[in-house]
C-alpha positions as a printed Julia matrix, in Angstrom:
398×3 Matrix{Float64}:
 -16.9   -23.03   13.88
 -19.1   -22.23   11.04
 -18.07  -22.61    7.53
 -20.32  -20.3     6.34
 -19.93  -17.67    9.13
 -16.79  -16.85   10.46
 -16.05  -14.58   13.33
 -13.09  -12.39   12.98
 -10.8   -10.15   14.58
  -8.72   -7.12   13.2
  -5.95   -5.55   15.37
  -5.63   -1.47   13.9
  -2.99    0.82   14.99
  -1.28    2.32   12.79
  -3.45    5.4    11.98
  -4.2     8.77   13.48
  -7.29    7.96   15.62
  -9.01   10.88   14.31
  -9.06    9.28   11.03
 -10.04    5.71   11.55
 -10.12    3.87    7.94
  -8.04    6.78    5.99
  -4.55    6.84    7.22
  -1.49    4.42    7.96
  -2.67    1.14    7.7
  -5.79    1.59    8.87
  -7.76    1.98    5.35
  -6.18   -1.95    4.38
  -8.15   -3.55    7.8
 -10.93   -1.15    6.96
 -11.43   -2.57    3.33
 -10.95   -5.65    4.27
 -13.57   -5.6     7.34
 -16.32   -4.09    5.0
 -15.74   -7.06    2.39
 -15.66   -9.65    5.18
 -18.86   -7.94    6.32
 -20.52   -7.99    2.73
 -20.0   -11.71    2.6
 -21.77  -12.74    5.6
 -18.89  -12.98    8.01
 -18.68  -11.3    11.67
 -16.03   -8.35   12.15
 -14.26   -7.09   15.36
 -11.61   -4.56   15.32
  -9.88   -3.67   17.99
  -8.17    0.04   17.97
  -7.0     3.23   19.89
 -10.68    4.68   18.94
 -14.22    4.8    19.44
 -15.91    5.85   15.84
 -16.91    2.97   13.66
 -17.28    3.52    9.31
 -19.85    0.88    9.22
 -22.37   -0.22   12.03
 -21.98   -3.84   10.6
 -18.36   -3.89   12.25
 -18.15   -3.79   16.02
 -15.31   -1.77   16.93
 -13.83   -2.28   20.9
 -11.64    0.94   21.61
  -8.21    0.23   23.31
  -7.16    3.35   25.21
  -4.19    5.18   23.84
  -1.32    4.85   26.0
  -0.13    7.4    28.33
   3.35    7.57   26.42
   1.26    7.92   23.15
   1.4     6.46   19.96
   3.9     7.16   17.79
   7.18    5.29   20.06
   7.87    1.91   20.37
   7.14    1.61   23.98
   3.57    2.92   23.15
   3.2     0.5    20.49
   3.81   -2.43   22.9
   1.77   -0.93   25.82
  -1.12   -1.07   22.84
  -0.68   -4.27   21.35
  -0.02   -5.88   24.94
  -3.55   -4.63   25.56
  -4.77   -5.67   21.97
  -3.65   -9.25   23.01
  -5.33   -9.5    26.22
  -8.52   -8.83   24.51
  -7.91  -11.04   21.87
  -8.23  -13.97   24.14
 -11.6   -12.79   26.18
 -13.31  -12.88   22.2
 -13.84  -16.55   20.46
 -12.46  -15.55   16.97
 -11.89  -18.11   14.13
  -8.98  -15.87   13.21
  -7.1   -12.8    13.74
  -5.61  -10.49   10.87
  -3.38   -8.23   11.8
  -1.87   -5.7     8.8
   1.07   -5.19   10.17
   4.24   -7.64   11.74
   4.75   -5.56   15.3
   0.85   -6.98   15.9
   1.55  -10.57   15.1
   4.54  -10.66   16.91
   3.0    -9.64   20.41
   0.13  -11.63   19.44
   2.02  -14.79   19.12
   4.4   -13.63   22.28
   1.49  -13.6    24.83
   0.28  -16.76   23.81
  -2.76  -16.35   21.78
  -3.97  -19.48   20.74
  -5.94  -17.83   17.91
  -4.52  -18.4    14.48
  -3.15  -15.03   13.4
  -2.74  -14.28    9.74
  -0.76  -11.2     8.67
  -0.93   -9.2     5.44
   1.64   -6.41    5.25
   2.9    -3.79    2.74
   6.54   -4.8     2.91
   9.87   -6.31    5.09
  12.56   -4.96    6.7
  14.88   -7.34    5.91
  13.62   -7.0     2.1
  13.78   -2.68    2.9
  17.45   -3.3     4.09
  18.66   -4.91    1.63
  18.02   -1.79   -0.54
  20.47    1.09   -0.87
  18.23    4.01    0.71
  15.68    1.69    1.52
  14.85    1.75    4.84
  14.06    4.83    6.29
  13.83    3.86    9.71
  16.13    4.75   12.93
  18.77    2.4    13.5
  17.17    1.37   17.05
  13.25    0.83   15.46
  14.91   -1.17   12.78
  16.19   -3.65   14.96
  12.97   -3.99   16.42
  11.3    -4.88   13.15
  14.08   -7.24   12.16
  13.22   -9.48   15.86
   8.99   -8.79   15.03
   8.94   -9.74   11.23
  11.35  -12.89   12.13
   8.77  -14.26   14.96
   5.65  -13.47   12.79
   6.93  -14.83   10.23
   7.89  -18.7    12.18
   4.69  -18.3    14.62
   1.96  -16.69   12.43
  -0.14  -19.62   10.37
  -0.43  -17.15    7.48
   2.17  -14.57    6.01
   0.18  -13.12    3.18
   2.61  -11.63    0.91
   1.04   -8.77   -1.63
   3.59   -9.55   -4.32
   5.67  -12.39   -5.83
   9.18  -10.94   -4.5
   7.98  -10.41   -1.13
   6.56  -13.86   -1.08
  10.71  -14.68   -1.48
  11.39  -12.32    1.42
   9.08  -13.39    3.71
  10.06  -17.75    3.13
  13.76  -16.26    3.63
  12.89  -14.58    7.01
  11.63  -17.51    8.17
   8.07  -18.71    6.95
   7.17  -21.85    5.22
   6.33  -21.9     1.61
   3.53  -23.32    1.85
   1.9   -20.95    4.58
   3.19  -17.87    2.71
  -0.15  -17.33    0.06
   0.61  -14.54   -2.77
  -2.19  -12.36   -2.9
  -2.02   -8.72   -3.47
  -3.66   -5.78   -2.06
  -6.62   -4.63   -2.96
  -8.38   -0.61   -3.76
 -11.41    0.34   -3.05
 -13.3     0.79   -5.82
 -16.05    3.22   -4.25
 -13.44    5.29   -3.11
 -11.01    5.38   -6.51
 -12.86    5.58   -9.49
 -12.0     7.81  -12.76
 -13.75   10.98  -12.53
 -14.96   12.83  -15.98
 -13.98   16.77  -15.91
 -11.49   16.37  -13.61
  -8.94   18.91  -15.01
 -11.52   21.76  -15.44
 -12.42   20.51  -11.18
  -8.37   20.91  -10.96
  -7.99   23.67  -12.72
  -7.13   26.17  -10.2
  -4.17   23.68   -8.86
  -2.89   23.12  -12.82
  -0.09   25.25  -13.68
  -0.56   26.17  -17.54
  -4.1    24.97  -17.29
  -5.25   21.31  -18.26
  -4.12   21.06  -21.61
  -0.54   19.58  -20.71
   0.83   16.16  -20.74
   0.55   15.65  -16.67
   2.63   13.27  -14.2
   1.98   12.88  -10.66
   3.67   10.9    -8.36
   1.74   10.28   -5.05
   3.7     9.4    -1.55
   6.1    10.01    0.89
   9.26   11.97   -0.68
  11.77   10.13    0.81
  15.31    8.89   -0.45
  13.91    5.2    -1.36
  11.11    6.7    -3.74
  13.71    7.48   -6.44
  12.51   11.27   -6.64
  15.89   12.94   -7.79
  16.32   10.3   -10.03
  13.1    11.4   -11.9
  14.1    14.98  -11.44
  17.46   14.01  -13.55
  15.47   12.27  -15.64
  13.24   15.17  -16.41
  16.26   17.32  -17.0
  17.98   15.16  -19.25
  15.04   14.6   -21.54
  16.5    16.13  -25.28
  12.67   17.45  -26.64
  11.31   20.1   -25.05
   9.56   19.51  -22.36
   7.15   22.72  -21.79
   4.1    20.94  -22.87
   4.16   18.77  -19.82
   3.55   19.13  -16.07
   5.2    16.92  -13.23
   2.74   17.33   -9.59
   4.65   15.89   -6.66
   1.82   15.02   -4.13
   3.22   14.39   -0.24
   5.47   15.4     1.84
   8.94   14.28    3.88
  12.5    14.48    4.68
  13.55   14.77    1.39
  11.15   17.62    0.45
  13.49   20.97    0.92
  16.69   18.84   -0.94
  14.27   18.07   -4.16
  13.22   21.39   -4.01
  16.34   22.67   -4.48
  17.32   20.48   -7.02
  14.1    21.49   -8.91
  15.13   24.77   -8.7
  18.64   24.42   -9.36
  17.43   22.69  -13.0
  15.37   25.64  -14.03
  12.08   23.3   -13.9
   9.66   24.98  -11.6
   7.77   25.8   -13.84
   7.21   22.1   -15.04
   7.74   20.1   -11.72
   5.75   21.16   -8.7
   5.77   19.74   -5.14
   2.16   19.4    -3.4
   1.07   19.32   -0.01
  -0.78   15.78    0.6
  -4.4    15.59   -0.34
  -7.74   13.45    0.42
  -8.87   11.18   -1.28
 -11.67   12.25   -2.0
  -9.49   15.02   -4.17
  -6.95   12.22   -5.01
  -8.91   10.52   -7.31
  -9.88   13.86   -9.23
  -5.99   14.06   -9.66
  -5.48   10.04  -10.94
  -7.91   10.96  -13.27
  -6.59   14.0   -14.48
  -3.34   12.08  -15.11
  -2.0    10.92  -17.87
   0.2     8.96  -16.13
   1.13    7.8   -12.22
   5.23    7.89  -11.77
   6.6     5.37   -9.46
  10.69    5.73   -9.58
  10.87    3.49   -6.29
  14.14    1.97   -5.65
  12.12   -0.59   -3.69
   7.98   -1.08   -3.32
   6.46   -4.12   -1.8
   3.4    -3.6    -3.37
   2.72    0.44   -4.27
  -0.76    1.19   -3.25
  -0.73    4.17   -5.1
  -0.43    1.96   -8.09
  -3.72    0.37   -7.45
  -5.37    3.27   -6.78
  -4.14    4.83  -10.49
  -5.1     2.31  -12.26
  -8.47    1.9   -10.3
  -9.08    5.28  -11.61
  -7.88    4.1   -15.84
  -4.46    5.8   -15.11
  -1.47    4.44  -16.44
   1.64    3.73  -14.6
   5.22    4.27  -15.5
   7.68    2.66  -12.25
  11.06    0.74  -12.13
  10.76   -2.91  -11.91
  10.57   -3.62   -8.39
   7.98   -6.49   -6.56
   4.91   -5.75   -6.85
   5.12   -2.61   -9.63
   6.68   -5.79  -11.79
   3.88   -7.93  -10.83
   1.16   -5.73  -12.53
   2.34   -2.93  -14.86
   2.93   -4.85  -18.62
   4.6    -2.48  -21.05
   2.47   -0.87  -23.17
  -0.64   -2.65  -21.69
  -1.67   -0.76  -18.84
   1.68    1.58  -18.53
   5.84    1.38  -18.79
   8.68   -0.04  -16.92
  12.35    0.48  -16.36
  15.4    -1.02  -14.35
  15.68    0.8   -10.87
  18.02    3.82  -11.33
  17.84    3.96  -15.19
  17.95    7.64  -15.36
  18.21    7.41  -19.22
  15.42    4.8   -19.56
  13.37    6.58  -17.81
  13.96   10.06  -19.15
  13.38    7.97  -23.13
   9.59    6.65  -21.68
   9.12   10.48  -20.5
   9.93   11.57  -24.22
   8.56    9.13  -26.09
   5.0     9.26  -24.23
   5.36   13.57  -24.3
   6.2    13.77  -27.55
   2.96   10.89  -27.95
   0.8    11.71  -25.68
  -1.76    9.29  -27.18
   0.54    6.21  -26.59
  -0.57    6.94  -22.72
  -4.31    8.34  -22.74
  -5.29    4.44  -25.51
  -3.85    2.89  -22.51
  -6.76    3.8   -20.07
  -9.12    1.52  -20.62
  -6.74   -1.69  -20.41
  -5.43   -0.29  -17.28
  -9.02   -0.01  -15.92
  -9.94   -3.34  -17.08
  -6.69   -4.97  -15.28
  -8.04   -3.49  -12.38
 -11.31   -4.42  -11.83
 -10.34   -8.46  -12.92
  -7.58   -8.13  -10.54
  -7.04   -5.5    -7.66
 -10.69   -5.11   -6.6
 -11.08   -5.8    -2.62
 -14.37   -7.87   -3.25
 -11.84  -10.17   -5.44
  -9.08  -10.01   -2.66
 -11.1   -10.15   -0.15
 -12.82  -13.65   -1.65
  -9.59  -15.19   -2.14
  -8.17  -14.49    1.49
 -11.2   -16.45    2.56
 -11.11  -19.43    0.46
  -6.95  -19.54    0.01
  -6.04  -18.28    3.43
  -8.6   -18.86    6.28
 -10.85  -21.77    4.81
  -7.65  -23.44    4.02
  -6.06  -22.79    7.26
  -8.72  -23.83    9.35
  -9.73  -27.16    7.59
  -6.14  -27.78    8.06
  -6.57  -27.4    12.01
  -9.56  -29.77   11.94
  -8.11  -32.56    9.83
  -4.73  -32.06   12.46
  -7.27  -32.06   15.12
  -9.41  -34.97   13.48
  -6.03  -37.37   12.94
  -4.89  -37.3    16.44
């Protein structure tokens, strides 16, 4: 095994296969592959498709499975298969983003080291009023995957300090449990001058408003109607600012009809889910990204805004807490604070300025912290440098 060169292997399924390296958890391995790639290391991902985003990455495709993707029993088919080639290849590691990978991987015996990075865990989700989302049955099947990853896999990366806690209470050891956040791409996010006259069309009242946008699934756990009370509740007026929902889900018709019930359709608007190619035009047209989460492992979307020199005003949950530093790069408040929030929502409407002189400190945060080349050095160095000398120092000792 080379120091300098190591040869490693990415398990991606989560994504539509269409859209290989844009969707589910698919654009994390992605990033991360590219970066690997960039400093001198070999790639392999194996997937449920055949296009490859970079010719430096060799991509094996793993049929999809004749009960498809999006059930259980489809996911195991997959992954059974994703294991099986895992052992014909002579990887240094395996990275899997997810804990339903890991835990077949470890199952069928790989004798590969597997490191996992993922989002969040569903004993941490749980634990949260609202938080889970999931059916009852899948749930149970995340509870058995995230507690064998977490004893068999020789990394858990955790992406923020409370998840770190999460995943040493579910089982792994402290010290094989590295903190290191996720990264944003940085050719992909970026702040984009002229974006509200680009936007313009989509702007409601034209650009010259204070604007919010909140980008994700709308979903009980997010905290939407709490930031639709909040809106409601705020004592100024509030005509001289705009609120764009971007995404879709369950909870779309029910916050509709709350929006409507308020008399704010003209100031909050629900959006179909964009590219992001266009997201980034709408980051930068922000004044500020809302994240009213009632529970966040690490928001994405957060990196992404403030990759882009937008400010970020979310309740302080894992990883939002981690990064956001009042009045530094954007605003916190306690998870279903309706009044605190709706006083932040004044305060920067009524000051818009107190947002936009935040910009540049939220852009500078970024780049010294969130960029993938940064991540992506310290997973080598912290996570599969120190892994592997430990191996050959076991290995060296017997």
């Amino acid at each position: 095994m080379s120091i300098d060169k190591l040869k490693i292997g990415f398990i991606d399924y989560v994504l539509d296969p269409q859209r290989p390296g844009r969707s589910g958890l698919s654009d994390i391995v992605w990033d991360m592959a590219e970066n690997l790639t960039d400093l001198g290391h070999q790639v392999h991902i194996l997937g449920p498709y055949s296009e490859t985003l970079n010719p430096k990455v060799s991509v094996h495709r793993i049929p999809i499975p004749p009960m498809g993707l999006r059930n259980v029993v489809g996911n195991i088919w997959l992954l059974r298969r994703a294991a099986k080639m895992v052992r014909t290849f002579n990887f240094d590691v395996v990275h899997v983003p997810e804990y339903m990978s890991s835990a077949v991987c470890v199952l069928s015996r790989c004798s590969v080291p597997i490191v996992l990075t993922v989002p969040g865990n569903i004993y941490h989700r749980l634990s949260v009023p609202n938080g889970s989302g999931y059916e009852w049955h899948y749930a149970q099947v995340l509870k058995v995957a995230a507690k064998i990853s977490a004893k068999k896999c020789r990394r858990v990366i955790a992406i923020s300090q409370e998840m770190k806690m999460w995943w040493e209470k579910t089982g792994s050891l402290p010290e094989r449990t590295p903190y290191i956040p996720l990264g944003v791409n940085h050719e992909r996010f970026y702040f984009v001058d002229h974006s509200r006259q680009i936007l313009k069309d989509k702007l409601l009242g034209g650009g010259d408003s204070v604007i919010f946008i909140y980008v994700g699934r709308l979903s009980t756990e997010k905290g939407l109607m709490d930031l639709v009370d909040a809106v409601a509740s705020i004592k100024a007026p509030v005509s001289s600012a705009r609120f764009y929902l971007i995404g879709d889900g369950p909870l779309r018709d029910q916050l509709q009809k709350k929006i409507t019930d308020y008399g704010l359709t003209s100031i909050i608007t629900i959006c179909a889910w964009v590219q992001q190619d266009t997201l980034r035009l709408w980051y930068s047209a922000a004044d500020a990204l809302i994240l009213p989460s009632f529970t966040e492992g690490m928001s994405r979307t957060m990196g992404e805004a403030l990759a882009c020199g937008t400010p970020v005003i979310g309740t302080d949950v894992a990883g939002i807490s981690d990064h956001i530093r009042n009045g530094a790069n954007g605003f916190k408040y306690k998870v279903g604070d309706i009044d605190g929030l709706a006083r932040i929502l004044q305060q920067v409407i009524q000051s818009p300025d107190s947002l936009r002189n935040l910009r540049k400190s939220a852009l500078t945060y970024f780049r010294e912290t969130l960029m993938w080349p940064t991540i992506t050095r310290r997973i080598v160095e912290e996570v599969y440098l120190s892994m592997l000398n430990e191996s050959d120092n076991v290995r060296n000792s017997i």
